[in-house]
N, CA, C and O atoms as a Maestro MAE file, in Angstrom:
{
 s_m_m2io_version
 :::
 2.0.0
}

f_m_ct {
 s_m_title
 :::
 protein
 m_atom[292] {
  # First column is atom index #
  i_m_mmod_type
  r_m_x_coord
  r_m_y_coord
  r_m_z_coord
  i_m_residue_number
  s_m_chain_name
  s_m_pdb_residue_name
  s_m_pdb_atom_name
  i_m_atomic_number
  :::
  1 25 -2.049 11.369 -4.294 1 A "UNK " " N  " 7
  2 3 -2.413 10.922 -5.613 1 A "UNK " " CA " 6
  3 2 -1.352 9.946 -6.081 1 A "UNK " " C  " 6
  4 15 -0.181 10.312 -5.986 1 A "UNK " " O  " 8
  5 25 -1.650 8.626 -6.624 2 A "UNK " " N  " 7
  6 3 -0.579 7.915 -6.995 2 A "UNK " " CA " 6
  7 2 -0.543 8.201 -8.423 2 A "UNK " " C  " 6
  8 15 -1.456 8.062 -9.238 2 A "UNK " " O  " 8
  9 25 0.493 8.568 -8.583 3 A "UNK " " N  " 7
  10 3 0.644 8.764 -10.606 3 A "UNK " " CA " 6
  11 2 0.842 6.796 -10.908 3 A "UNK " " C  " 6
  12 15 0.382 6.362 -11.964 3 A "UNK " " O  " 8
  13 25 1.409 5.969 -10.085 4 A "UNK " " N  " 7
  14 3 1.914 4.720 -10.922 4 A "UNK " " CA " 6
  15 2 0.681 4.315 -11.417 4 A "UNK " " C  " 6
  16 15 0.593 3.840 -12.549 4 A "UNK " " O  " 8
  17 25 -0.727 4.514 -10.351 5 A "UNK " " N  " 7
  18 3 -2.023 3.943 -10.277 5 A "UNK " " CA " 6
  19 2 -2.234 4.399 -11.786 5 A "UNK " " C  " 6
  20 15 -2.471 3.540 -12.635 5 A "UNK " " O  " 8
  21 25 -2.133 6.050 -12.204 6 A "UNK " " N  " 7
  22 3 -2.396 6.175 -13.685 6 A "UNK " " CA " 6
  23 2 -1.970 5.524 -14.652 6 A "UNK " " C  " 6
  24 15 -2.617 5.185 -15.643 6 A "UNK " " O  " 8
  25 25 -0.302 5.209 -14.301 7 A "UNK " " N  " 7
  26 3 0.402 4.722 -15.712 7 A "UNK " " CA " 6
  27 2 -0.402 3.268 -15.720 7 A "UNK " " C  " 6
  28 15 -0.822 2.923 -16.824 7 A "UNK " " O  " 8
  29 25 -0.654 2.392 -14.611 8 A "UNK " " N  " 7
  30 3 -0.981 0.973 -14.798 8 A "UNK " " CA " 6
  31 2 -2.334 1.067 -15.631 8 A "UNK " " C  " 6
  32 15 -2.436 0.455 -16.695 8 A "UNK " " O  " 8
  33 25 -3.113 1.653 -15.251 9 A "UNK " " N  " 7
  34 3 -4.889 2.017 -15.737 9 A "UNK " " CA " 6
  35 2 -4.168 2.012 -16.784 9 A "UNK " " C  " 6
  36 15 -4.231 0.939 -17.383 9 A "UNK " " O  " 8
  37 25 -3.034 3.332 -17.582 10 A "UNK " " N  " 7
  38 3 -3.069 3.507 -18.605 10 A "UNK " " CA " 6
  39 2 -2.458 2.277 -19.421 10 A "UNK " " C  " 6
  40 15 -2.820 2.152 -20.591 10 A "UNK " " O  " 8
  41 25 -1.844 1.654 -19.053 11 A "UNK " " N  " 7
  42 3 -1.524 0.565 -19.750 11 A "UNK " " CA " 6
  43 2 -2.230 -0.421 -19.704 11 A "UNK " " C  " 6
  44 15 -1.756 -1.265 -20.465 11 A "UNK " " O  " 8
  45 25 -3.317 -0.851 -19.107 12 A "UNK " " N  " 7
  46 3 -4.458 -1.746 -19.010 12 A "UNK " " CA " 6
  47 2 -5.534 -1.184 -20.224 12 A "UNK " " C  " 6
  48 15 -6.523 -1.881 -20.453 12 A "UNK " " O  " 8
  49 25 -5.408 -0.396 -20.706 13 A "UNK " " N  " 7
  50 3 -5.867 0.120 -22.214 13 A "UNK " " CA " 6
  51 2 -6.996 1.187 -21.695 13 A "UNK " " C  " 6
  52 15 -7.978 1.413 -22.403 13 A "UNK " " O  " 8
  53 25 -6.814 1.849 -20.397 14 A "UNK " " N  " 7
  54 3 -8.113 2.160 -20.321 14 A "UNK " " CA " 6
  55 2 -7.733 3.948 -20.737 14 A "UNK " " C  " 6
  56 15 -6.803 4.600 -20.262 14 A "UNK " " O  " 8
  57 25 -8.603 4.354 -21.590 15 A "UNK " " N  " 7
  58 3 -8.498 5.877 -21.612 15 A "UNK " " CA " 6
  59 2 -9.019 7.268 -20.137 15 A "UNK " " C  " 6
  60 15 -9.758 7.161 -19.159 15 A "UNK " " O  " 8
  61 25 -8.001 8.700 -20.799 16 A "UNK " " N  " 7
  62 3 -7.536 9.469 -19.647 16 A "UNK " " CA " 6
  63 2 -8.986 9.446 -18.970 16 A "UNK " " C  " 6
  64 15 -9.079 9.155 -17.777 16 A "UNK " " O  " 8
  65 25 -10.044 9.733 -19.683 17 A "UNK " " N  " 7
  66 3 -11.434 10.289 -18.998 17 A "UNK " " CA " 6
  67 2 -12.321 9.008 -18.226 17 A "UNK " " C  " 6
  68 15 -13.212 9.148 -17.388 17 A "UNK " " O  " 8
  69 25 -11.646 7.413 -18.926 18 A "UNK " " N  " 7
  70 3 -12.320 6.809 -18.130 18 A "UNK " " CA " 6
  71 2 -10.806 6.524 -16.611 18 A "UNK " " C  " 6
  72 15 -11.166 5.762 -15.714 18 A "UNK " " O  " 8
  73 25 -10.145 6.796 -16.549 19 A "UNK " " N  " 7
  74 3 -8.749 6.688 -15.370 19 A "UNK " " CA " 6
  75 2 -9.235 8.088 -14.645 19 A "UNK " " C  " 6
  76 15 -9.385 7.867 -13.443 19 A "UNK " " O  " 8
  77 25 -9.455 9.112 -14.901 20 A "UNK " " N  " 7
  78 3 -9.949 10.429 -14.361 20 A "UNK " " CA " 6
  79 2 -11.329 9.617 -13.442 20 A "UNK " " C  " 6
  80 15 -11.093 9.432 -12.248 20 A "UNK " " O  " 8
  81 25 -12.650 9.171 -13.943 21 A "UNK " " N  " 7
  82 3 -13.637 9.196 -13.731 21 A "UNK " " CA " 6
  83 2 -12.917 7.604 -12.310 21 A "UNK " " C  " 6
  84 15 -13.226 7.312 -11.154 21 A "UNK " " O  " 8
  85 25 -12.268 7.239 -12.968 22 A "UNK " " N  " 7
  86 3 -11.920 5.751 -11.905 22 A "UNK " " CA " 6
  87 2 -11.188 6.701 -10.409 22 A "UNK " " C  " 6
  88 15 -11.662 6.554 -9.283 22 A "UNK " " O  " 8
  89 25 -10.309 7.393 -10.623 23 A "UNK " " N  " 7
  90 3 -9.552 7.953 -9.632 23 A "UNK " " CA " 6
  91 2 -10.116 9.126 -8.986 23 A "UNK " " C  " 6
  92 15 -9.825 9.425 -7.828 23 A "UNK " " O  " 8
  93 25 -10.908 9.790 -9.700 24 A "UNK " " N  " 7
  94 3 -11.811 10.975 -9.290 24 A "UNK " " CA " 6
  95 2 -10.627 12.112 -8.849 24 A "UNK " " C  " 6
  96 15 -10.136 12.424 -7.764 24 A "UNK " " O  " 8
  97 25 -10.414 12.586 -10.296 25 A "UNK " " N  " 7
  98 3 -9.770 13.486 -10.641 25 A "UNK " " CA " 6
  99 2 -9.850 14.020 -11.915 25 A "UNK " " C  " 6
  100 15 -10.288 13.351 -12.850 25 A "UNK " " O  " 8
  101 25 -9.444 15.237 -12.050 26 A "UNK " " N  " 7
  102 3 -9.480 15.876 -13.192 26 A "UNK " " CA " 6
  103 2 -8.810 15.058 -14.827 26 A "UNK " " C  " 6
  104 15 -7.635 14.696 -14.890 26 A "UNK " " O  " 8
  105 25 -9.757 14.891 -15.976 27 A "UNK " " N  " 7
  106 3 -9.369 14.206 -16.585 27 A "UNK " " CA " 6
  107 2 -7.798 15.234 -17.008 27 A "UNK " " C  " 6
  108 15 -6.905 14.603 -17.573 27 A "UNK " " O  " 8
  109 25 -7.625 16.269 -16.808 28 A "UNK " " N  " 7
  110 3 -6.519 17.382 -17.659 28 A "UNK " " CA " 6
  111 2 -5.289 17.221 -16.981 28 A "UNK " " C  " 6
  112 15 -4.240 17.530 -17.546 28 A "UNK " " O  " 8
  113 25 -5.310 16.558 -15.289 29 A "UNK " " N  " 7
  114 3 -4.550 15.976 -14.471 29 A "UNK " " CA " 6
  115 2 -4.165 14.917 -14.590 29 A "UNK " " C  " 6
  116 15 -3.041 14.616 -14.188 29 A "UNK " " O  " 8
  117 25 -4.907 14.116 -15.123 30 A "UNK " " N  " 7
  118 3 -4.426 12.752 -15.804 30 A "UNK " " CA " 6
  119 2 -3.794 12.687 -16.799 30 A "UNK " " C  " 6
  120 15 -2.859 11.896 -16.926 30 A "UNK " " O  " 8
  121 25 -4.168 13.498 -17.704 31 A "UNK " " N  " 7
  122 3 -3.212 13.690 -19.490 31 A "UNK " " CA " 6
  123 2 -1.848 14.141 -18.976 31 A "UNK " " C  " 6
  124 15 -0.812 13.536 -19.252 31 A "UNK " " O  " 8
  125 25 -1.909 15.389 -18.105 32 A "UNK " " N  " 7
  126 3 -0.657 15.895 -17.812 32 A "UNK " " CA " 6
  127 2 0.731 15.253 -16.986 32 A "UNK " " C  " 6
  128 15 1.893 15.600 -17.199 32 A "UNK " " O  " 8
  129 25 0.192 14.048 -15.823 33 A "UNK " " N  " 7
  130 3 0.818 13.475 -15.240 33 A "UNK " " CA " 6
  131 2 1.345 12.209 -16.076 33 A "UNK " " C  " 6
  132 15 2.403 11.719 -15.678 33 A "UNK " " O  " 8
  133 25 0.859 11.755 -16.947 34 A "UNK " " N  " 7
  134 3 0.656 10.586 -18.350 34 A "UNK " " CA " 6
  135 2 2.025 11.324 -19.271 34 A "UNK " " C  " 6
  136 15 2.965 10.746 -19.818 34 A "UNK " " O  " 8
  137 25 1.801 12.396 -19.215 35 A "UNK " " N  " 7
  138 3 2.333 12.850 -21.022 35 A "UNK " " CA " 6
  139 2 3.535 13.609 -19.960 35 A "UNK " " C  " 6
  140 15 4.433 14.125 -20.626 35 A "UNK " " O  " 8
  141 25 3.706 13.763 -18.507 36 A "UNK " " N  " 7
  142 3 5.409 14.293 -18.008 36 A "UNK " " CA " 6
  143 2 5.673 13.288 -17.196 36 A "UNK " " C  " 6
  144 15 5.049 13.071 -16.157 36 A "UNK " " O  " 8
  145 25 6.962 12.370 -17.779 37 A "UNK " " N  " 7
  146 3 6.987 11.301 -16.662 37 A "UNK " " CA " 6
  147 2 7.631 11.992 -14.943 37 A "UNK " " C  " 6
  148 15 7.269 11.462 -13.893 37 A "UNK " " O  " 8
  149 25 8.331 12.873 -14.963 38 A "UNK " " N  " 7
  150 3 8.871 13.563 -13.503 38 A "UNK " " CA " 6
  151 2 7.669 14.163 -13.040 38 A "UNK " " C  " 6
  152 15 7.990 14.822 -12.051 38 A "UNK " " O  " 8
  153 25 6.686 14.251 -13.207 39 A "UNK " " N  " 7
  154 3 5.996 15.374 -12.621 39 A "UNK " " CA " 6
  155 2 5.545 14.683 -11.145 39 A "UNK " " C  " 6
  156 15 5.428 13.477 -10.927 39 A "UNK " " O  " 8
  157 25 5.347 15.687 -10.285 40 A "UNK " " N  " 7
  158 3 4.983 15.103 -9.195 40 A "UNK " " CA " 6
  159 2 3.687 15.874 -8.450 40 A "UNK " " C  " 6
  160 15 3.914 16.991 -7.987 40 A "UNK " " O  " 8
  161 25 2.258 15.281 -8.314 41 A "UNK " " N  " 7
  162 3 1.346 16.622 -8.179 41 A "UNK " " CA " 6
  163 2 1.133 16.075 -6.452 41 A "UNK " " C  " 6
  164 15 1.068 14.958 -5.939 41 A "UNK " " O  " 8
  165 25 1.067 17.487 -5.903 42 A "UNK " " N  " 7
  166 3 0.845 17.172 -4.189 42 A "UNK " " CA " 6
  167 2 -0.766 16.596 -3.858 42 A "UNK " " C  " 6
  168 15 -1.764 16.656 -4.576 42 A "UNK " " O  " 8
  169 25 -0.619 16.104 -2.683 43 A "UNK " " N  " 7
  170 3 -1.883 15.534 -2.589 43 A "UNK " " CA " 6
  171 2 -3.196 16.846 -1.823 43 A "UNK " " C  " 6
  172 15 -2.664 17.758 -1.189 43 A "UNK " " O  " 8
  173 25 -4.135 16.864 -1.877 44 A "UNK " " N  " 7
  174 3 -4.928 17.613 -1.768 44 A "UNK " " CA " 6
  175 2 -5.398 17.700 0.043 44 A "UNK " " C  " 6
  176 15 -5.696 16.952 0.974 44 A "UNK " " O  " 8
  177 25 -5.202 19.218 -0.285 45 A "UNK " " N  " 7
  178 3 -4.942 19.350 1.484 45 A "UNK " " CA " 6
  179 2 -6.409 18.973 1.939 45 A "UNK " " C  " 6
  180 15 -7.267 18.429 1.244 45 A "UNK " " O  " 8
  181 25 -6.539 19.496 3.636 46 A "UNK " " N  " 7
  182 3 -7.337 19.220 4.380 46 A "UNK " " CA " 6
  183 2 -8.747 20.011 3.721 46 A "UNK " " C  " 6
  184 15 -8.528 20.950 2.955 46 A "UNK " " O  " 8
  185 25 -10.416 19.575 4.065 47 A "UNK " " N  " 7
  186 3 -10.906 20.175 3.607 47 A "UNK " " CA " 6
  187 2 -11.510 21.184 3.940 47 A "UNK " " C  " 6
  188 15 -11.970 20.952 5.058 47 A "UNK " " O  " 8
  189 25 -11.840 22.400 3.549 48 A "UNK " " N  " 7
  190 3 -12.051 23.282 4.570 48 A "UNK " " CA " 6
  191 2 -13.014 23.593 5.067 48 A "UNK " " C  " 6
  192 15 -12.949 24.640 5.710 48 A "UNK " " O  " 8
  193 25 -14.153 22.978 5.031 49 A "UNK " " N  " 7
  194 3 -15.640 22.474 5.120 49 A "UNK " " CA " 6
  195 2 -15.499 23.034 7.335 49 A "UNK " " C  " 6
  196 15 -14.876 22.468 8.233 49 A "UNK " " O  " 8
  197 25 -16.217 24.052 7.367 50 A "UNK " " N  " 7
  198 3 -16.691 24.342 9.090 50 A "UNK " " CA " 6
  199 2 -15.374 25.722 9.532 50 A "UNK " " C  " 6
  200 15 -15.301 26.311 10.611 50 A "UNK " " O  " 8
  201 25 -14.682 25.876 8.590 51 A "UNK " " N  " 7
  202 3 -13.667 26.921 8.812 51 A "UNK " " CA " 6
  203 2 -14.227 27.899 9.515 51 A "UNK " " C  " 6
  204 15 -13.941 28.076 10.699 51 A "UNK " " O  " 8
  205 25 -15.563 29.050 8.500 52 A "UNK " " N  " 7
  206 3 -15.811 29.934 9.065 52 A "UNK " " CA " 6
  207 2 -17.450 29.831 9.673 52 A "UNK " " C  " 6
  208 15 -18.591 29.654 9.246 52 A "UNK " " O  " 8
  209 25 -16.779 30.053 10.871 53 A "UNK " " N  " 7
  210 3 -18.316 29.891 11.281 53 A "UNK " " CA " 6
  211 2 -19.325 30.472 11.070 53 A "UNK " " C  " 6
  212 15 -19.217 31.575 10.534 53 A "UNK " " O  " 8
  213 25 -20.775 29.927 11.428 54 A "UNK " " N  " 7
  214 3 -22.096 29.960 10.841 54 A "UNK " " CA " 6
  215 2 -22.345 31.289 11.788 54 A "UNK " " C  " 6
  216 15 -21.833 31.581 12.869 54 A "UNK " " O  " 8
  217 25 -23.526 32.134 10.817 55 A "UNK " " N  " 7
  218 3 -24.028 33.115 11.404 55 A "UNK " " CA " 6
  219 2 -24.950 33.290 12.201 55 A "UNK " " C  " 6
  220 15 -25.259 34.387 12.665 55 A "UNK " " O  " 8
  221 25 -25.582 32.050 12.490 56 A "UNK " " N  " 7
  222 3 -26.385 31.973 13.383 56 A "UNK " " CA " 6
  223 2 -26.283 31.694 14.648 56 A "UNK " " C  " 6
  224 15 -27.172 31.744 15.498 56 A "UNK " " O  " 8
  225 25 -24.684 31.262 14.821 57 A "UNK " " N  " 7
  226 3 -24.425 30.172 16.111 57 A "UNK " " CA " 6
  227 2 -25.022 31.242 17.185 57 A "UNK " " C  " 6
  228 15 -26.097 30.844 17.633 57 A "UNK " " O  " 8
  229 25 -24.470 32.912 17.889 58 A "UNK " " N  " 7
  230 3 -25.006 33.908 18.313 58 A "UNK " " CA " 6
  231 2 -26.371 33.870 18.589 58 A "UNK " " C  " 6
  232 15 -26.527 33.996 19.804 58 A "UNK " " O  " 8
  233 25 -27.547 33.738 17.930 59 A "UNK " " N  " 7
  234 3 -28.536 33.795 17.919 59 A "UNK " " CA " 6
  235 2 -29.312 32.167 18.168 59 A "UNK " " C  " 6
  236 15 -30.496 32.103 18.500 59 A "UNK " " O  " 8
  237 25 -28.684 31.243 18.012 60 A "UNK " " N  " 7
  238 3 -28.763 29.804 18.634 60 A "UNK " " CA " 6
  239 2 -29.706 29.885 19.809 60 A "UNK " " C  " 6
  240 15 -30.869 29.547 19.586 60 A "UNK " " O  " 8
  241 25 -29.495 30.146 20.608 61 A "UNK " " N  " 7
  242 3 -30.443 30.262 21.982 61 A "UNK " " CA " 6
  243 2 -31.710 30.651 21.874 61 A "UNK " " C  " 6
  244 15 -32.744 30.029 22.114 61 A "UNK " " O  " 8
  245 25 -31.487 32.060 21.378 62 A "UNK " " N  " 7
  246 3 -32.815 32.559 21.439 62 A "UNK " " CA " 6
  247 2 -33.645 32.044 20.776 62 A "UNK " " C  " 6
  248 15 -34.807 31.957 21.171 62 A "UNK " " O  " 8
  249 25 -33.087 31.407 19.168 63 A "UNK " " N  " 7
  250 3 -34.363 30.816 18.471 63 A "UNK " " CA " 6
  251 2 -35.066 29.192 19.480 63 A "UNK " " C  " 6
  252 15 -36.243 28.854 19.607 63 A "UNK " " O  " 8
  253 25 -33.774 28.492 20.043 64 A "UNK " " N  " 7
  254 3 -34.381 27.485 20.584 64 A "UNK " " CA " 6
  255 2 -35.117 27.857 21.749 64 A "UNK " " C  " 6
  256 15 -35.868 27.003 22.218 64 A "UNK " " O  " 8
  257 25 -35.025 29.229 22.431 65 A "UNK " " N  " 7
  258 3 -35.959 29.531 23.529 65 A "UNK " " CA " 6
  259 2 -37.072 29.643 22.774 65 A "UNK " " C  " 6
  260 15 -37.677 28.591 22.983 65 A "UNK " " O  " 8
  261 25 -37.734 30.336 21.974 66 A "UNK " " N  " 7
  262 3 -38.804 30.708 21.112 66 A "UNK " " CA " 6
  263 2 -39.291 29.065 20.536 66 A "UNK " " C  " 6
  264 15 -40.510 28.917 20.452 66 A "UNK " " O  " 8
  265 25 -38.645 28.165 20.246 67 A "UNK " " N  " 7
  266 3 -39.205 26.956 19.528 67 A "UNK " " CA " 6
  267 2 -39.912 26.628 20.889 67 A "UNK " " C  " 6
  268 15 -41.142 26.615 20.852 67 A "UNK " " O  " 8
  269 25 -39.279 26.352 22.127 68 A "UNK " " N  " 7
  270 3 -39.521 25.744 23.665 68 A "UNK " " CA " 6
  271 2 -40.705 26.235 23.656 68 A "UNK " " C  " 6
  272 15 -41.547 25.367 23.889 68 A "UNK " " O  " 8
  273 25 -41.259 27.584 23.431 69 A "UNK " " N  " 7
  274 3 -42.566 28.350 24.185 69 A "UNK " " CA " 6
  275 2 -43.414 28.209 23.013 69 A "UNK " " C  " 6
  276 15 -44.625 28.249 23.231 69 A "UNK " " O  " 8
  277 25 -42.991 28.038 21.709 70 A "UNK " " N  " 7
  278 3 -44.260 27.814 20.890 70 A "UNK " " CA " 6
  279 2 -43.707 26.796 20.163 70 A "UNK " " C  " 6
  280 15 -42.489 26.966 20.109 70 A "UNK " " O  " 8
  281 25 -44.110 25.677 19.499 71 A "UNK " " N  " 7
  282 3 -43.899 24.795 18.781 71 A "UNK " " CA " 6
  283 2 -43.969 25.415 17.530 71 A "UNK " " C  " 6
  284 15 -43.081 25.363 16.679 71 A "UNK " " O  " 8
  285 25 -45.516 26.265 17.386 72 A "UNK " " N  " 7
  286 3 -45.878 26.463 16.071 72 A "UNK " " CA " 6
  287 2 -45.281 26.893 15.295 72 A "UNK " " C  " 6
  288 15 -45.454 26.630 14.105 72 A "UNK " " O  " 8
  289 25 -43.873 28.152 15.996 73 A "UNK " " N  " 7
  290 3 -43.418 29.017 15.526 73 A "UNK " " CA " 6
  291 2 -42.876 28.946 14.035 73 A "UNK " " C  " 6
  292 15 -42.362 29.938 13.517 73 A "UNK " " O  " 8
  :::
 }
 m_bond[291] {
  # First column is bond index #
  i_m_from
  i_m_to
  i_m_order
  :::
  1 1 2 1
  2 2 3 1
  3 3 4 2
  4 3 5 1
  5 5 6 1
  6 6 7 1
  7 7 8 2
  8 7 9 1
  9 9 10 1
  10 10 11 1
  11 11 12 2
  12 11 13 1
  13 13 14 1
  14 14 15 1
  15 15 16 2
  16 15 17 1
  17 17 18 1
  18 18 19 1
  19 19 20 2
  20 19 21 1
  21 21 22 1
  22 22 23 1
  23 23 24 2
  24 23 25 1
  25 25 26 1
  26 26 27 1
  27 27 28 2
  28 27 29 1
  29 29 30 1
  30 30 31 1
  31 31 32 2
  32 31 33 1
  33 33 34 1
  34 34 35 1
  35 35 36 2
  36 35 37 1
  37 37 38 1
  38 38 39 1
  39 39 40 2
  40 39 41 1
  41 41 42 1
  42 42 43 1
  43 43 44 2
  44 43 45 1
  45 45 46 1
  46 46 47 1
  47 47 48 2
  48 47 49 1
  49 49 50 1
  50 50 51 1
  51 51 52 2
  52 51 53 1
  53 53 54 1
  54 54 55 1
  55 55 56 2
  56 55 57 1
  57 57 58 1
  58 58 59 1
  59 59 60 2
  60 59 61 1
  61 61 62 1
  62 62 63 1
  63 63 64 2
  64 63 65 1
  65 65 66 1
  66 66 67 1
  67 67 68 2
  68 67 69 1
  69 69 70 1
  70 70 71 1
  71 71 72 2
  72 71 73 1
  73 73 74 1
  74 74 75 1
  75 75 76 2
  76 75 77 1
  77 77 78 1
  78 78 79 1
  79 79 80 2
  80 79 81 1
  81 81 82 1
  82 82 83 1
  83 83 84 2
  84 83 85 1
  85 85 86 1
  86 86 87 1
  87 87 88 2
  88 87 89 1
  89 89 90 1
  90 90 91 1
  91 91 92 2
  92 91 93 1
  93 93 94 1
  94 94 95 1
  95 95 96 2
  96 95 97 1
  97 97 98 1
  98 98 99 1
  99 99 100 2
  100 99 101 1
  101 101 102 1
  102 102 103 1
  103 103 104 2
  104 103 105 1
  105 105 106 1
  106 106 107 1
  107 107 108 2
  108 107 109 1
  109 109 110 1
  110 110 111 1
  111 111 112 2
  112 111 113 1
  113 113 114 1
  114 114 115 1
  115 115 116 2
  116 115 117 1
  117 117 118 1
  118 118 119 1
  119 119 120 2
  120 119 121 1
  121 121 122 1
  122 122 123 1
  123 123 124 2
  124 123 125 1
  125 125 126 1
  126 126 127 1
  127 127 128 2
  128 127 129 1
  129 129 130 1
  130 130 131 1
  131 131 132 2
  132 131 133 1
  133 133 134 1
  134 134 135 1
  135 135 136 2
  136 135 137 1
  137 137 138 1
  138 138 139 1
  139 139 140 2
  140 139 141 1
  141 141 142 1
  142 142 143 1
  143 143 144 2
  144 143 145 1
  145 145 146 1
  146 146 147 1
  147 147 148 2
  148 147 149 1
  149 149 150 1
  150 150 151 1
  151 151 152 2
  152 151 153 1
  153 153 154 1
  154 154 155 1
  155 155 156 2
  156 155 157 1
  157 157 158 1
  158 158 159 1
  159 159 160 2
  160 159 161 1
  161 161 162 1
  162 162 163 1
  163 163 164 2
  164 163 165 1
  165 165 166 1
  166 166 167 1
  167 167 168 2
  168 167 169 1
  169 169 170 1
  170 170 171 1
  171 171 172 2
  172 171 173 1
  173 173 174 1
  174 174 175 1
  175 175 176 2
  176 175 177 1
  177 177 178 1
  178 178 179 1
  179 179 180 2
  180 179 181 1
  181 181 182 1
  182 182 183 1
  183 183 184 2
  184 183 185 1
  185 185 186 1
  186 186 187 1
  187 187 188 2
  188 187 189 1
  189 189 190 1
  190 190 191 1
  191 191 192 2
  192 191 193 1
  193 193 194 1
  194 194 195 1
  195 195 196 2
  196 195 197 1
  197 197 198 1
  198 198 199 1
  199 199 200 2
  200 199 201 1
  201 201 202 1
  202 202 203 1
  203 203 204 2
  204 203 205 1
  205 205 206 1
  206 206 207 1
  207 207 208 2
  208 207 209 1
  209 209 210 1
  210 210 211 1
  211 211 212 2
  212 211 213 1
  213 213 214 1
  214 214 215 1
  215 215 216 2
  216 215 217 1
  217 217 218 1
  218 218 219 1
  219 219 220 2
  220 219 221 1
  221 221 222 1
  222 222 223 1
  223 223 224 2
  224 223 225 1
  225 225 226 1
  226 226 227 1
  227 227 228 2
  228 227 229 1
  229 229 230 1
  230 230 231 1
  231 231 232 2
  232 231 233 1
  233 233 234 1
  234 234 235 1
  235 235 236 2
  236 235 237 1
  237 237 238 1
  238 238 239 1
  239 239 240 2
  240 239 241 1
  241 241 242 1
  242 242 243 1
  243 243 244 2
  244 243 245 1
  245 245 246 1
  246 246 247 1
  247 247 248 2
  248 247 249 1
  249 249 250 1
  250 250 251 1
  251 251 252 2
  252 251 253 1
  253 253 254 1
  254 254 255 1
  255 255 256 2
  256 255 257 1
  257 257 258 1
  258 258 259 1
  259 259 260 2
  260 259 261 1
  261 261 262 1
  262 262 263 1
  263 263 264 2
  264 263 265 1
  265 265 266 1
  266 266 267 1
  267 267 268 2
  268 267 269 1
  269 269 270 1
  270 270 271 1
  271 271 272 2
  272 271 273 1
  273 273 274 1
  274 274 275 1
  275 275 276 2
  276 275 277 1
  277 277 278 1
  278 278 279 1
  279 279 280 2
  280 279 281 1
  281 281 282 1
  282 282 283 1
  283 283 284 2
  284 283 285 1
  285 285 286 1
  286 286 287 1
  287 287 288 2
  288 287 289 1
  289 289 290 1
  290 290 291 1
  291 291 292 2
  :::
 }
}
């Protein structure tokens, strides 16, 4: 997250919710990084999107054997 990117927006006159909606972040993250000049917020980890796997993977086969012998299914 660049905080300078905020202060410049913010000094280009633009307000927190339209700098939130530009950076796609929380407008309450923007007020807060604005209104503490030291603050430093970490950047947002990896996403965790495929972590736990699906409950079907197990049963994978058999449904595609069953699609193979009937389409209709």
């Amino acid at each position: 997250m660049d905080l300078r990117r905020f202060r410049a927006l913010r000094e280009a006159e633009m307000s927190i919710s339209e700098i939130a909606r530009e950076t796609g972040t929380n407008w309450r993250t923007v007020k807060k990084c604005l209104d503490q000049p030291g603050i430093v917020v970490p950047d947002r980890g990896a996403p965790r999107k495929g972590c736990i796997p699906q409950v079907i993977v197990p049963y994978a086969p058999v449904v595609d054997a069953w699609l193979r012998t009937d389409i209709t299914l």
